[in-house]
VOGU-3710 file (C-alpha; in Angstrom, 3 decimals, decimal comma):
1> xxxxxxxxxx> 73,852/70,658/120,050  76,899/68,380/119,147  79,312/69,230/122,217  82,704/69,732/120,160  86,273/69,829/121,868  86,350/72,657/124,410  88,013/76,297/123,778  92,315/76,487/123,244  94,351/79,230/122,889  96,075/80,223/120,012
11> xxxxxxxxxx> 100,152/80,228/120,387  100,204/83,425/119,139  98,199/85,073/121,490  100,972/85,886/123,484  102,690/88,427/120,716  101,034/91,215/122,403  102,646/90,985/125,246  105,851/92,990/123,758  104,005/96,151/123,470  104,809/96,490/127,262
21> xxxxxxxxxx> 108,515/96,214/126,328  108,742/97,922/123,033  106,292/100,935/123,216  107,385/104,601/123,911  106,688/106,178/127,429  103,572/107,010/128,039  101,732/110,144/130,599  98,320/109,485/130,221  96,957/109,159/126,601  100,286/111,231/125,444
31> xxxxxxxxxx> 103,332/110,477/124,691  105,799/111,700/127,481  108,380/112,701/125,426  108,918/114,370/122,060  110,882/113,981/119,355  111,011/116,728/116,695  112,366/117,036/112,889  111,779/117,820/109,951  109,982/115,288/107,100  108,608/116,142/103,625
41> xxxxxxxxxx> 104,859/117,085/103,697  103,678/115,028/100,730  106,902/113,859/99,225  109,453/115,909/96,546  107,065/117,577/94,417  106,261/120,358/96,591  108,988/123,343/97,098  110,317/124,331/100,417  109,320/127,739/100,106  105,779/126,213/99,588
51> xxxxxxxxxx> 105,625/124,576/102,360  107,403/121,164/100,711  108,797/120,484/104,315  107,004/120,160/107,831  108,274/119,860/111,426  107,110/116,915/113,233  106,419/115,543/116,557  106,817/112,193/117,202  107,285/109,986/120,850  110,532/110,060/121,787
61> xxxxxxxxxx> 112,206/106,853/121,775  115,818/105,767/122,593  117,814/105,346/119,550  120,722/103,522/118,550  122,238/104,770/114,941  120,548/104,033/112,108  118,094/104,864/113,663  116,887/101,462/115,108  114,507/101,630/118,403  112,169/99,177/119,693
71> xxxxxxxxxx> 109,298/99,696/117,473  111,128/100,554/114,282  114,752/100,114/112,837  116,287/101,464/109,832  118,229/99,627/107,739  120,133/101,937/104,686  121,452/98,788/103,288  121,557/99,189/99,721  119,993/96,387/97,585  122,914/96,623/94,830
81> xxxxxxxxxx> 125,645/97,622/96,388  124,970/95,120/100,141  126,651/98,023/101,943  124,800/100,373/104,508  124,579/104,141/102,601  123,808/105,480/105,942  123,752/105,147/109,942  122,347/108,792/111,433  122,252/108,806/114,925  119,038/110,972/116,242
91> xxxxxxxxxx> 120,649/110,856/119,627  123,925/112,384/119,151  124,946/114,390/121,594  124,432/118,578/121,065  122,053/120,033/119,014  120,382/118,287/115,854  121,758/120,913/112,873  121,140/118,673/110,118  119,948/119,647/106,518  117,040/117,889/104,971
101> xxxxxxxxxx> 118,315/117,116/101,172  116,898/114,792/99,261  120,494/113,656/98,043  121,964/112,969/101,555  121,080/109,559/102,261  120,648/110,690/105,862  117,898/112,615/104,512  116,000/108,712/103,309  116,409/107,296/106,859  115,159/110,283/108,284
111> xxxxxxxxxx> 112,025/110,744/106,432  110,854/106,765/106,717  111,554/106,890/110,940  109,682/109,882/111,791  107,149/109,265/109,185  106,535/106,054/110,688  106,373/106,729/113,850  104,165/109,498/113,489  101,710/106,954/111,866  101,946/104,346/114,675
121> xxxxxxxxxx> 101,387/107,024/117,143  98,036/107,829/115,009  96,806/104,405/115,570  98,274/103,611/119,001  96,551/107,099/120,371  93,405/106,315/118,518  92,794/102,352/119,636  94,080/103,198/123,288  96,544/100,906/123,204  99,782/100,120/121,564
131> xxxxxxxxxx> 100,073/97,343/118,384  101,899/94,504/118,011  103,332/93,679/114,985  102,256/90,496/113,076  105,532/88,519/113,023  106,229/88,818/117,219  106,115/85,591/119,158  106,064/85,025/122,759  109,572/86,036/123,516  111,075/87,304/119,801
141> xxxxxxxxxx> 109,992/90,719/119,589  112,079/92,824/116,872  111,218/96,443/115,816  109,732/96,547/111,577  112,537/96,689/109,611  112,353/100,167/107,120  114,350/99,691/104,106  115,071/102,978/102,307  116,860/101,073/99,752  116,066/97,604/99,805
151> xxxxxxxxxx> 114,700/97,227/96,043  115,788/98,314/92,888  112,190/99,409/91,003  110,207/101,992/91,616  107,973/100,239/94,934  107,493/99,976/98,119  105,979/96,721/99,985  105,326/95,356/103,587  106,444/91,965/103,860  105,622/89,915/107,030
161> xxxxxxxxxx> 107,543/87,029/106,751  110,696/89,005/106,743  109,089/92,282/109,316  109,477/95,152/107,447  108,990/97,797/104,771  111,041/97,715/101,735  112,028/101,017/99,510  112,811/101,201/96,438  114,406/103,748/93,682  114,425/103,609/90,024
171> xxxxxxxxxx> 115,220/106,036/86,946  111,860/107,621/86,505  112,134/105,908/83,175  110,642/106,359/79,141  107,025/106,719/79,944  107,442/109,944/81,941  107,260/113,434/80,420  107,852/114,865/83,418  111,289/114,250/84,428  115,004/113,943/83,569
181> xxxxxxxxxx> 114,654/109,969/82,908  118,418/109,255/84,023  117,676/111,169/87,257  116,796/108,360/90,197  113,456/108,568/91,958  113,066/106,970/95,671  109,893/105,877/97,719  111,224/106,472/100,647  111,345/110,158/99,996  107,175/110,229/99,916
191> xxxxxxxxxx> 105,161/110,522/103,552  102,254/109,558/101,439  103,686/105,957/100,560  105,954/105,392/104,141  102,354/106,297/105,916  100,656/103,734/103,849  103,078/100,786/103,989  103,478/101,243/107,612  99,669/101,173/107,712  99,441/98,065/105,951
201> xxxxxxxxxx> 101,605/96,252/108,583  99,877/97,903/111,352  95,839/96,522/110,321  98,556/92,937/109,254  99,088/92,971/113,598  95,630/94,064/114,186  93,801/91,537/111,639  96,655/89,085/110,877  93,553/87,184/108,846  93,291/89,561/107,012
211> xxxxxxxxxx> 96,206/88,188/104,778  93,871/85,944/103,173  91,891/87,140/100,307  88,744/85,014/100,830  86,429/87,975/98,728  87,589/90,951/96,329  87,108/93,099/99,758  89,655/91,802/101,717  93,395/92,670/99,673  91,022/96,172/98,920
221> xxxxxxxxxx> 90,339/97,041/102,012  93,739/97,153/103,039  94,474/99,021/100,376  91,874/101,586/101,168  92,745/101,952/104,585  96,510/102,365/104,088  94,878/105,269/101,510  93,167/106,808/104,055  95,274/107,031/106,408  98,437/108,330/104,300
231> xxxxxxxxxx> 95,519/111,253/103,147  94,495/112,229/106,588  98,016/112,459/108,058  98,528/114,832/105,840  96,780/117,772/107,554  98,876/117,084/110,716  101,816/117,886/108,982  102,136/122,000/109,313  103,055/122,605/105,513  100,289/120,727/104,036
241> xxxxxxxxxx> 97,937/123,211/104,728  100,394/126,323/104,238  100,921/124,997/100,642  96,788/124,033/99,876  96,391/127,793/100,625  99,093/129,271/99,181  98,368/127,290/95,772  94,474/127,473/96,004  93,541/130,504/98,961  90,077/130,001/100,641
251> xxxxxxxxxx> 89,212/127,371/97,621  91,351/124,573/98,898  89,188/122,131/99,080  88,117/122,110/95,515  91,823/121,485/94,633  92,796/118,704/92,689  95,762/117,257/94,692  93,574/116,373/97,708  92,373/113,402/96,280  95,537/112,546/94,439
261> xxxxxxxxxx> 98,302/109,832/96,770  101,742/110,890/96,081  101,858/112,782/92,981  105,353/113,059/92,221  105,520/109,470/91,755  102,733/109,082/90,120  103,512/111,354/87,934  106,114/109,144/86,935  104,037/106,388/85,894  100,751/107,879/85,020
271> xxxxxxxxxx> 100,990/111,747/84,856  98,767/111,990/87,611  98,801/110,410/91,591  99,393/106,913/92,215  95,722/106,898/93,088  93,412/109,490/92,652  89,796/109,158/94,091  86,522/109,771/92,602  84,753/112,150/95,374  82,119/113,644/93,298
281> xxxxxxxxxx> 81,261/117,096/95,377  84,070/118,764/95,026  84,250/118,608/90,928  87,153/117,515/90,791  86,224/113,806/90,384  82,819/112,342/88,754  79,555/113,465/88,661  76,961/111,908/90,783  75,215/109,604/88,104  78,545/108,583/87,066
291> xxxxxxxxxx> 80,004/107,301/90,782  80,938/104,130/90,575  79,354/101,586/92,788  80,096/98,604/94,887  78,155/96,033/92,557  80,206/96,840/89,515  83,224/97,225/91,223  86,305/95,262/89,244  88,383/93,122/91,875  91,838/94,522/91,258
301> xxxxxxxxxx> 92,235/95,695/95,037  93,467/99,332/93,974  90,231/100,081/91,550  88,384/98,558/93,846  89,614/99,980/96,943  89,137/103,487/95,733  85,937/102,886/95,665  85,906/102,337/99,885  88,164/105,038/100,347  86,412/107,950/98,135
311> xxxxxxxxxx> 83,409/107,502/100,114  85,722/108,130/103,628  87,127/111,056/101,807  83,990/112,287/100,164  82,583/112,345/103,343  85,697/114,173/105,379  85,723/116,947/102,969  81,902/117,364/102,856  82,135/117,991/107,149  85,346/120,051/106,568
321> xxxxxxxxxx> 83,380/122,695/103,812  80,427/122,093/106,218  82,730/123,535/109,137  84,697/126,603/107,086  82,362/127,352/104,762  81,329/130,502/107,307  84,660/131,889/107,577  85,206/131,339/104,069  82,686/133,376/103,552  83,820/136,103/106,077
331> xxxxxxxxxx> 87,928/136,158/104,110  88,803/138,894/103,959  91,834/140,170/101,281  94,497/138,519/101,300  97,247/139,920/103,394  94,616/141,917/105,575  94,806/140,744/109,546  91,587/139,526/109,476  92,494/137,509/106,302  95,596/135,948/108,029
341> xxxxxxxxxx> 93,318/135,511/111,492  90,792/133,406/109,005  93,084/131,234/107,565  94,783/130,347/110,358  91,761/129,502/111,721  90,680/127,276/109,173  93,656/125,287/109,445  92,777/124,666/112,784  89,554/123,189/111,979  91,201/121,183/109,000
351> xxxxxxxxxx> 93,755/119,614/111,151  91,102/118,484/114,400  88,925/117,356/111,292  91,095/114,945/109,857  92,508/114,075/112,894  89,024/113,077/113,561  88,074/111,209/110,556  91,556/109,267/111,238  90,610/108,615/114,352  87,137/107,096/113,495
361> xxxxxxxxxx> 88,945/105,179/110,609  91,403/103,689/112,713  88,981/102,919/115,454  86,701/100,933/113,681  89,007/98,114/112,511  88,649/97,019/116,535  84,368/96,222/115,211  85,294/94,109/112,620  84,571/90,858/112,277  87,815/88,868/112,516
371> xxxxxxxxxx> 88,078/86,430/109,410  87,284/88,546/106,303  85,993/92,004/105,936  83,437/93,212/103,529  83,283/96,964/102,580  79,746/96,979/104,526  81,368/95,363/107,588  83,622/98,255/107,617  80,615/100,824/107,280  79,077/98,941/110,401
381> xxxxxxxxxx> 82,074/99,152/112,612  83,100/103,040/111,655  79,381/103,698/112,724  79,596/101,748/115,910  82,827/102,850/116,857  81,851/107,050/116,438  78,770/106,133/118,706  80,625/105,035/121,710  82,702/107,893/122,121  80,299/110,576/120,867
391> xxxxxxxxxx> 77,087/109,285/121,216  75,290/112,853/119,947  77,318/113,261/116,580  77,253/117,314/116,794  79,454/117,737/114,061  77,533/115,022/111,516  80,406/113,171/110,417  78,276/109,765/110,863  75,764/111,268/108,657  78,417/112,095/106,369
401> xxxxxxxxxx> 80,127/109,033/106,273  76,460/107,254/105,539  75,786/108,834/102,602  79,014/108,668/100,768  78,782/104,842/101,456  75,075/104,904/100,505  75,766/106,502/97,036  78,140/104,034/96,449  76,018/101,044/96,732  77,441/100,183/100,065
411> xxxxxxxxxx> 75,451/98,682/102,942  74,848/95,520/104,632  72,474/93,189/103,064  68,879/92,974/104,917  68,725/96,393/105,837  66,150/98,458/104,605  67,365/101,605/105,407  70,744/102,767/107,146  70,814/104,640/109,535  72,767/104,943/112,723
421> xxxxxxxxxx> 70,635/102,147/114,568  70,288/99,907/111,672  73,949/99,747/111,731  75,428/99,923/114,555  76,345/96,371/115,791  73,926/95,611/119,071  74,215/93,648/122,292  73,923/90,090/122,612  70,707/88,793/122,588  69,052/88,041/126,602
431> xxxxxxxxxx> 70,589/87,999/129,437  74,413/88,383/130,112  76,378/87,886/133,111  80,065/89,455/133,818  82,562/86,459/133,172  85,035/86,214/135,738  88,502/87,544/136,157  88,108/89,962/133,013  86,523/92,653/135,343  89,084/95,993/135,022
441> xxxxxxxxxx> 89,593/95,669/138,755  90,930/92,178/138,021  93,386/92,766/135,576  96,905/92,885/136,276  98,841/95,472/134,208  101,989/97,349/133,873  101,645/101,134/134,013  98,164/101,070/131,989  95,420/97,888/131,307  96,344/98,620/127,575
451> xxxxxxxxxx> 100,384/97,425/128,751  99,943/93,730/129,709  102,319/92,753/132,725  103,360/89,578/131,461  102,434/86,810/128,713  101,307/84,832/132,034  98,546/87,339/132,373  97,218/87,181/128,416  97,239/83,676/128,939  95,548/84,107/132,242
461> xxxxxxxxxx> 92,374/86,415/130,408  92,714/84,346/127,223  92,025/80,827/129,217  89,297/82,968/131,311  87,030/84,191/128,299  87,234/80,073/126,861  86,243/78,930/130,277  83,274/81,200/130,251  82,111/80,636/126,604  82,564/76,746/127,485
471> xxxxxxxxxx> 80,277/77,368/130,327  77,746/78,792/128,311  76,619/77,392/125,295  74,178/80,229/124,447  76,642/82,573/124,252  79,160/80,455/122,126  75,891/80,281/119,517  75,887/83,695/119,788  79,350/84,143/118,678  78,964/81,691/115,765
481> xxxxxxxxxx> 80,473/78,905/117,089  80,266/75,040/117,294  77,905/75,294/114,250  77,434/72,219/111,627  79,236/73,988/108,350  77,177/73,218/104,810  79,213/70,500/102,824  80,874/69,306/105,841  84,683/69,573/106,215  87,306/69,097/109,046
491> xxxxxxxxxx> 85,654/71,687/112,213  88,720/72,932/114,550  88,277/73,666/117,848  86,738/77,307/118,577  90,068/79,273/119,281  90,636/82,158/121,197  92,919/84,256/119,314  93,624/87,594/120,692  92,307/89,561/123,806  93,336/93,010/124,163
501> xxxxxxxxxx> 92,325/95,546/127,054  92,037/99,229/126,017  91,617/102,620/127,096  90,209/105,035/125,257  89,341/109,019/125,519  87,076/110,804/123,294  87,059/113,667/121,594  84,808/115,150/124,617  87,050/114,100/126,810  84,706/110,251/127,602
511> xxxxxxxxxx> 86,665/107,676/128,867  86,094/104,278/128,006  87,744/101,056/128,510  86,940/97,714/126,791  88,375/93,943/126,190  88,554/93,734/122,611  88,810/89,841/122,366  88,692/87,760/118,465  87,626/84,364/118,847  87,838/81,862/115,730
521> xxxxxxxxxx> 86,796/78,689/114,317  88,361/77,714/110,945  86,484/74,640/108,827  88,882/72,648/105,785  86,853/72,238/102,776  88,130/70,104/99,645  88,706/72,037/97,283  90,455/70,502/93,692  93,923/69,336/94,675  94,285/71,360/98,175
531> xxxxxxxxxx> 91,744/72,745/100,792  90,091/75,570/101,535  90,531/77,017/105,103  86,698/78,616/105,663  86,921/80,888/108,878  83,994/82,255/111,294  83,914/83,323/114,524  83,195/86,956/116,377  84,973/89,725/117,593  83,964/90,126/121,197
541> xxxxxxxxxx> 83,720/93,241/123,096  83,422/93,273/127,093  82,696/96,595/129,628  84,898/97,365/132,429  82,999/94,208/134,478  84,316/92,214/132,548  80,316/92,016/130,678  80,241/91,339/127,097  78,656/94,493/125,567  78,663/93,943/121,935
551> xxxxxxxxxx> 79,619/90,993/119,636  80,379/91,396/116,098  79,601/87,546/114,586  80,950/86,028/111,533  79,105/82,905/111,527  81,094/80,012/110,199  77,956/78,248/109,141  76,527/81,221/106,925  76,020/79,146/103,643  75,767/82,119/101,555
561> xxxxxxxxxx> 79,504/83,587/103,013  80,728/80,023/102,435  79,556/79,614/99,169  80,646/83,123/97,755  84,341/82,685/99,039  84,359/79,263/97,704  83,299/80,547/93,924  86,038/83,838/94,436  88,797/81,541/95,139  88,046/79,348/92,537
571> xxxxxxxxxx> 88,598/81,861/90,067  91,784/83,336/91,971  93,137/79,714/91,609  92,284/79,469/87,963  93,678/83,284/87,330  97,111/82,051/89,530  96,446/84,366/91,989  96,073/81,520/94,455  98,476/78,895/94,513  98,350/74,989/96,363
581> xxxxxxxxxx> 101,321/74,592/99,261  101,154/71,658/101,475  97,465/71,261/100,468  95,949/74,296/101,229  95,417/77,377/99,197  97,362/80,302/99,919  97,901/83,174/98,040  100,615/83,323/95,633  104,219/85,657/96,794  104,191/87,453/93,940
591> xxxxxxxxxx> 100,531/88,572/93,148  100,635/89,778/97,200  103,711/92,185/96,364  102,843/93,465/93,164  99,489/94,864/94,911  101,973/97,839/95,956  103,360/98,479/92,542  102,395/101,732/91,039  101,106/100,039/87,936  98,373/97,937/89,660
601> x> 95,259/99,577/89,996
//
């Protein structure tokens, strides 16, 4: 085998150490303080005596006004006016009396910070670590930006280059029915669309490759995640669940606005949720014969996104009937002690549920591979990630998840039938050894492994686990690297682009702690006028000796992967979805942003 230039480290790697600095306090996997107020449940469609508002819990974090912390900072600047419509400060002294109102601008700030922060809390609990946001460097670590009023239409977009969230309002305009069209509408008033945003620049730190639609999957997938997730957090929000039963009783789950994403705004625009999915048991969405599946999916990232997140949703519902279908049963009337005993037992189940399926969800993206994600890559990793913290799957949510993906034409190519094994990514291949210095016992940490001590120290594991994979060249095959590419083109040097120890507990209670390490190899390829930047590589994962247990390979050399994303980007080129800057293909400012819009997809 050609011996190419040895392992180096990406710049970037370094980012992560301001998690250490800018995360919340910590006692144990909990946060050690709270934070409480109140935020709207779904967003302004739903009426405070139906449960259209929801006290929430979030870490505690010290505040200056606006509120701006460490992880997040508001910014009320209006975008027409350039002056700031509001500064609250969350840690005024004496008690907290305020009013939500949707016309207190207060109210806008409000409502994007704790909504926020309740989502990175989600993820940071579930990964067992804290995330750093895509656009930190070594020593420049500012909190996301939230924008309540940053744009004057009817949106709401992440933006890396300039860190944050922007928010916008509009009249609700001619095409709606449904409202007073002078009357302004604002998307920072919706949890469902701050939860998603703030996902989308959450799996932008976690996957910053992700950026680059190489396949119809990738801009879709992050679509369907940020879906997900804004669904799911709904049940932890204590109104959600009042309201589902007050408008539907024991029948909730057959109810239309499960499936629908933030339906007074989409009501606006399409008389219906920005997004509603097709999840065919519940009858409120298609038939079986007519799901639609992953062959003929359309590439618009929204259309084709639902079809990813239906199946997550399809299969969350199915285990929730599964688990209160008995004391549905058993209701009692309405009223009736028993009856009120019932329901609030269901919304126990409904809440640990979801908080489940989140959990899986948000879990998984640490088995992908690191380049470019395909819809069955995603499958792969949920399945993988379930099985390390409960191996036995009591409650059947991997069986659930299976089958939604199966009727949907999803599942990796070569496999003949999938189940768990079949899909779960395996061990390397013959003998491993524990590589040196990545051993738990040989970390050096702040108050947890998941809260590096020092940039020193990532560069100390980072230069460790390139050392090792120098040393062996069978296990650098094994993670797809220093491999001849088809057609040729300019081969970097493998890089080692993020390494990040974590600490996990199950939902029984298993501990488990892992180096979740991404290692790259990017390829140029002429392509027209510019290049074409072809990535491989693996996402590593190592025990507490420091072994490598698992390795998730994206082969830079796969013909068939190089080939495909060649022909897509062609075509995204052609359609001006891709654009030429200094030579290389990137995709174009505009088509990323108007992914968010409420008209696309």
């Amino acid at each position: 085998m050609e011996r190419l230039p040895r392992l180096t480290i990406a710049d970037t790697i370094t980012r992560e150490a301001g998690v250490t600095r800018a995360c919340y306090a910590l006692k144990g996997n909990q946060p050690a303080r709270l934070r409480w107020g109140q935020v709207f449940t779904v967003d302004g469609s739903i009426r405070r005596q139906d449960g259209g508002l929801s006290e929430l819990a979030i870490p505690h974090e010290p505040l200056a006004p606006g509120p701006q912390g460490r992880l997040f900072a508001v910014d009320a600047t209006d975008c027409a006016s350039g002056v700031a419509r509001s500064r609250p400060d969350l840690d005024r002294p004496g008690p907290d009396d305020f009013t939500v109102d949707q016309g207190r601008d207060e109210t806008h700030c409000r409502n994007v910070y704790f909504t926020a922060m309740a989502t990175y809390e989600a993820f940071r609990s579930a990964l067992g670590r804290p995330v750093a946001w895509a656009f930190w460097r070594q020593d420049h670590h500012p909190p996301l930006r939230l924008l309540p009023f940053g744009q004057n239409t009817l949106n709401a977009c992440y933006d890396r280059d300039q860190g944050a969230v922007i928010f916008g309002y509009s009249p609700a305009g001619p095409d709606s029915d449904h409202a007073d069209r002078r009357l302004l509408r604002f998307t920072a008033l919706s949890s469902d669309v701050t939860a998603h945003e703030v996902t989308h620049a959450l799996i932008d730190g976690l996957r910053p490759d992700y950026d680059m639609p190489v396949n119809p999957d990738v801009f879709a997938f992050h679509e369907a995640i940020a879906d997900i997730v804004a669904l799911l957090s709904r049940f932890a929000r204590p109104g959600y669940l009042s309201h589902l039963l007050a408008a539907s009783g024991m029948d909730f789950l057959r109810g239309a606005t499960l499936v629908s994403l933030a339906p007074e705004l989409g009501r606006l625009v399409r008389r219906s949720g920005l997004r509603t999915l097709d999840v065919a048991w519940t009858g409120t969405g298609a038939a079986d014969d007519s799901l639609p599946r992953y062959d003929d999916a359309p590439d618009a990232p929204h259309d084709r996104g639902g079809l990813l997140s239906s199946a997550i949703f399809e299969a969350f519902l199915h285990a929730l009937d599964r688990r209160v279908g008995p004391l549905v049963a058993l209701a009692a009337p309405a009223g009736s002690a028993v009856g009120r005993y019932l329901q609030d037992e269901v919304q126990r189940i409904a809440v640990r549920t979801a908080g489940h399926f989140l959990s899986i969800c948000i879990r998984a993206l640490d088995y992908c591979p690191p380049a470019a994600i395909l819809f069955a890559d995603y499958l792969r990793a949920i399945i993988t990630a379930d099985r390390l913290l409960a191996p036995r799957d009591d409650n059947g949510y991997r069986e659930d998840l299976i089958l939604a993906f199966r009727r949907r034409g999803i599942y990796p190519q070569g496999i003949d039938v999938p189940s768990e094994t079949a899909l779960a990514w395996g061990p390397p291949e013959g003998p491993v050894h524990p590589i040196p210095g990545l051993a738990l016992s040989q970390l050096r940490y702040h108050v947890s492994p998941a809260f590096p001590l020092s940039p020193s120290e990532i560069r100390r594991q980072a230069a460790a686990l390139a050392l090792a994979i120098d040393d062996d060249p069978r296990l650098a095959h094994q993670l797809g690297l220093r491999a001849a590419v088809p057609g040729g083109g300019v081969l970097s040097a493998p890089q080692v682009t993020s390494i990040r120890p974590t600490l996990r507990v199950g939902p029984g209670g298993y501990i488990d702690f892992s180096i979740i390490a991404e290692i790259t190899q990017t390829c140029d390829i002429p392509m027209g006028q510019g290049t074409m930047r072809h990535r491989g590589g693996a996402t590593l994962i190592l025990d507490a000796t420091g072994t490598p247990a698992m390795i998730v390979s994206q082969r830079i050399d796969n013909g068939y992967r190089l080939e495909a994303e060649a022909d897509y980007l062609r075509k995204a080129l052609s359609r001006g979805q891709m654009v030429i800057r200094h030579g290389r293909l990137v995709p174009e400012p505009g088509h990323r942003r108007a992914i968010c819009a409420p008209h696309a997809g």
